[in-house]
C-alpha positions in Angstrom: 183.6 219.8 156.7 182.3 222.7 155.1 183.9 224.8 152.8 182.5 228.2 151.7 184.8 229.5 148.5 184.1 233.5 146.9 184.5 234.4 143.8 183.6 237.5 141.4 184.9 240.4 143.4 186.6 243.2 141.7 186.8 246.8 140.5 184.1 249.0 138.6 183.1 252.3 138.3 180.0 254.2 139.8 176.8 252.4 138.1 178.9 248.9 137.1 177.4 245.4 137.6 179.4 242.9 139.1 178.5 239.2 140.1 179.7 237.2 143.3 179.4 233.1 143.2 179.9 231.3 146.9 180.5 228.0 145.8 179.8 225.3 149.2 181.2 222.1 149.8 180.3 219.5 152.2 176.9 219.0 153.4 174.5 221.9 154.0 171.0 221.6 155.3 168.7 222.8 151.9 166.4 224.1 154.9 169.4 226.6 156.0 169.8 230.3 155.7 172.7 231.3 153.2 173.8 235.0 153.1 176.2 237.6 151.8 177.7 240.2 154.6 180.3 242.6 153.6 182.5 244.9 156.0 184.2 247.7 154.8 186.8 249.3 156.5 186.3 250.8 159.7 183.0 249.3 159.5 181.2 246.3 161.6 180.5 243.8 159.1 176.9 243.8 157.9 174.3 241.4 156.2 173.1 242.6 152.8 171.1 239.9 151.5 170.0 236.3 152.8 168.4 233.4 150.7 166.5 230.3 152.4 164.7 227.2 149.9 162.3 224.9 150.8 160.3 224.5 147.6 159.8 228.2 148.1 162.3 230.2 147.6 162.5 233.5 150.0 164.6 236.6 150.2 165.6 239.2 152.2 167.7 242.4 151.5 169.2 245.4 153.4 167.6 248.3 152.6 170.8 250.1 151.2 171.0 247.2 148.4 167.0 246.7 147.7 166.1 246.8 144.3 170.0 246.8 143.5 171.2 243.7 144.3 169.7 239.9 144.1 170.8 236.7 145.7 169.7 233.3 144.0 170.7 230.3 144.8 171.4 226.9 142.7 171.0 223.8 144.9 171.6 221.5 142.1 175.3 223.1 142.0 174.7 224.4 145.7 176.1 227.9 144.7 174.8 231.2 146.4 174.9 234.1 143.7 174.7 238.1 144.4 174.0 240.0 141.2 175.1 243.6 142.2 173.6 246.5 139.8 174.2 250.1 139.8 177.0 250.2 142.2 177.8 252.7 144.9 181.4 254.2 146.3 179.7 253.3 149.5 179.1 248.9 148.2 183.0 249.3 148.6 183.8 246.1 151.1 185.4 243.0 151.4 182.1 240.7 150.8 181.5 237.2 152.7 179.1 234.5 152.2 177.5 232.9 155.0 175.6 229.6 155.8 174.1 226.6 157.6 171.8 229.5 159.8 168.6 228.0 161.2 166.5 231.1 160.6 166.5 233.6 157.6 165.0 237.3 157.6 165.0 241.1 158.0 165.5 240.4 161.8 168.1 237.9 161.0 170.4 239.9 158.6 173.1 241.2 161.1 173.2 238.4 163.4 176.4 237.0 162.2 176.4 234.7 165.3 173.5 232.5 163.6 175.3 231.3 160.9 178.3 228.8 161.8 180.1 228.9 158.2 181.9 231.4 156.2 184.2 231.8 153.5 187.0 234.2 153.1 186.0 237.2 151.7 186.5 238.4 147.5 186.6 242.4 147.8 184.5 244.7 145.8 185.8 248.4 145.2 183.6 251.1 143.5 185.3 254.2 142.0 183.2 257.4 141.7 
């Protein structure tokens, strides 16, 4: 069984750093996609970063979050992190890790069907 756990959420002002950990347990395929989706209120839920390794390691971002945010991922500890930098009202949103999706990419960053396992959410609010 997997088990996707959050951590890291919390509350900063405009321009603050924060840093979320998605610690996984069980067995996950080191040729899988692993993401981080957020949904705010109101909102559909939406992919903001992905992370896939296979020697290589390869990225992808939302364009709201480029050059903001950056996922890494530790497979000796088999931890996904997102490093969030000068954050926005608008980052406010409950934010999800995601994994065990076959295929990871720009095309692949909404399609929350693809990936089979998620945790339970660690919320991230942004003051102005």
């Amino acid at each position: 069984q997997v088990q996707l756990v959050e951590s890291g959420g919390g509350s900063v002002q405009t321009g603050g750093s924060l840093r979320l950990s998605c610690a996984a347990s069980g067995y996950i395929s080191s040729r899988k996609c692993m993401g981080w989706f957020r949904q705010a209120p109101g909102k559909e839920r939406e992919g903001v970063a992905q992370i896939y390794s296979s020697g290589v390691v390869i990225t992808y971002y939302a364009d709201s979050v480029k050059d903001r945010f950056t996922i890494s991922l530790d497979n000796a500890k088999n931890t996904v992190d997102l490093q969030m930098s000068n954050l926005k009202p608008e980052d406010t949103a409950m934010y999800y890790c995601a994994a065990g999706s076959p295929y990871c990419g720009v095309g692949s960053l909404n399609r929350l069907g693809l990936f089979p396992y998620w945790g339970q959410g660690t919320q991230v609010t942004v003051s102005s």
